[in-house]
C-alpha positions as CSV (number, residue, x, y, z in Angstrom):
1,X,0.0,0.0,0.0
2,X,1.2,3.4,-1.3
3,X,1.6,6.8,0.9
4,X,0.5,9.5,-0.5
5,X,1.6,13.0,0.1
6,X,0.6,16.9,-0.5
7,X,3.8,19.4,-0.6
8,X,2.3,22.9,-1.2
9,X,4.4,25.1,-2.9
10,X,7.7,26.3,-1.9
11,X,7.4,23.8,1.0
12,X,10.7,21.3,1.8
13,X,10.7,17.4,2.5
14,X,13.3,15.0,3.3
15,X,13.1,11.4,2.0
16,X,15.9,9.1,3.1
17,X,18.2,12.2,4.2
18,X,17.6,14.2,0.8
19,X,16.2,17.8,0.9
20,X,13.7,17.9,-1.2
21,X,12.1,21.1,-2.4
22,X,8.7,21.9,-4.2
23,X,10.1,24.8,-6.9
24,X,6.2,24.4,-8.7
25,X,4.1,27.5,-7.9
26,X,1.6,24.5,-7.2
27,X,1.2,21.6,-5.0
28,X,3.0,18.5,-5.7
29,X,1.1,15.1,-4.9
30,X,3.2,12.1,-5.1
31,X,3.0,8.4,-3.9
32,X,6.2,6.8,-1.8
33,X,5.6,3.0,-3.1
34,X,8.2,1.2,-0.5
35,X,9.6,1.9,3.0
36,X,11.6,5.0,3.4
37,X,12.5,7.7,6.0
38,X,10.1,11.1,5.3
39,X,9.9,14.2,7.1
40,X,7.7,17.0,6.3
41,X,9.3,21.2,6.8
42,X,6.7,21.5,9.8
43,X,8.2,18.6,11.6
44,X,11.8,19.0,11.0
45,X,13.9,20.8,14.0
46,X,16.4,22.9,13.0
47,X,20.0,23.3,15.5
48,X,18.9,26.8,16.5
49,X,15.5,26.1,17.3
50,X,17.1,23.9,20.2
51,X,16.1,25.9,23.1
52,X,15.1,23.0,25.3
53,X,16.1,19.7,26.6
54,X,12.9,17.8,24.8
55,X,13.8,19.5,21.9
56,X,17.8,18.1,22.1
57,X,15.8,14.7,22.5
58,X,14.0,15.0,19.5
59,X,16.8,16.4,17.2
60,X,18.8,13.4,17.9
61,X,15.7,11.0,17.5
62,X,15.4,13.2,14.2
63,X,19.1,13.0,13.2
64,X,19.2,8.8,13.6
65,X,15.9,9.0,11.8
66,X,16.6,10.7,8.6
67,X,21.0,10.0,8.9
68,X,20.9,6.0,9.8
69,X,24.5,5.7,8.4
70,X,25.5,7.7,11.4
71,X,23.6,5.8,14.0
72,X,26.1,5.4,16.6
73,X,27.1,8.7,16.5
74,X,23.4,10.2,17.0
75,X,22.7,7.3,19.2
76,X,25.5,8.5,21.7
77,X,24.2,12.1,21.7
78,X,20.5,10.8,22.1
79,X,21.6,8.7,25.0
80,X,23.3,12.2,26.9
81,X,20.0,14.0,25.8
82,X,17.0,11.6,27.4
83,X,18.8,11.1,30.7
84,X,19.7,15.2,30.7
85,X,15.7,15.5,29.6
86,X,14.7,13.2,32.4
87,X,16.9,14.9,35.0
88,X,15.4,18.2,34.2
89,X,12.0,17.5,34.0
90,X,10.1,17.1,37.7
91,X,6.1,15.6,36.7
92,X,6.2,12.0,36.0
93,X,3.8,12.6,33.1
94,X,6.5,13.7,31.1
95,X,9.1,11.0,32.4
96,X,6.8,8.3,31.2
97,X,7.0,9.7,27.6
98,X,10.9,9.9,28.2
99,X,10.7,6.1,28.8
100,X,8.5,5.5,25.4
101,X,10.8,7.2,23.5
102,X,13.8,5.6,25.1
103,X,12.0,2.1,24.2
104,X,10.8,3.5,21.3
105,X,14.2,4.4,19.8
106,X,16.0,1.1,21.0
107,X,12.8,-0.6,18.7
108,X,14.1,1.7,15.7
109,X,10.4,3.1,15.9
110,X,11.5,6.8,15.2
111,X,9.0,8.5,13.8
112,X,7.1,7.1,16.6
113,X,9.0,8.6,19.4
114,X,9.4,11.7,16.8
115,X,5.1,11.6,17.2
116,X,5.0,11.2,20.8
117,X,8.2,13.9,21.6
118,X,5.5,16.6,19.2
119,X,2.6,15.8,21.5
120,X,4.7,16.7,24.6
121,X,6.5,19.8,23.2
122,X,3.3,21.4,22.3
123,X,2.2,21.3,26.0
């Protein structure tokens, strides 16, 4: 079963680590027909937007999402970022999210932790 997928204009994706930008003055519909990494502009965090332990959390959930050649390397930082996250945070609400994502991320489930860290940073 196909994904399919509406870029409006001007808008950016990544698909398996490629930038991928809609140059048509119009929206682009397109199918993805097998398993690949996608991210939409709206849900990609950027370095300076980093304001926030969660948000270190989910740029290195990001980063091993759409860059799975470096892995280990993200893996590390993702590691330093959850327990700082978990340390800094004091209702247990929010520590039980922590805990998904942590399980979550040792599954390879990334764009499910990705999901779940959204829900919380918009609180």
């Amino acid at each position: 079963m196909s994904l399919k997928f509406r870029i409006p204009a001007g808008e950016k994706i990544i698909v398996n680590g490629a930038v991928i930008t809609n140059t048509s003055s119009k929206a682009m519909h397109f199918s993805l027909e097998n398993d690949a990494s996608i991210m939409r502009e709206r849900d990609i965090l950027l370095p300076d937007q980093v304001t926030t332990p969660l948000h270190n959390v989910y740029m290195q959930v990001q980063m091993m999402y759409i860059e799975p050649q470096n892995h280990a390397e993200h893996y590390k930082a993702f590691q330093e970022a959850a327990q700082m996250a978990f340390i800094s945070v004091e209702d247990d609400p929010t520590r039980n999210v922590i805990f998904e994502v942590v399980g979550l991320v040792g599954e390879k489930n990334f764009y499910n932790a990705l999901k779940l860290l959204q829900r919380i940073m918009k609180d």
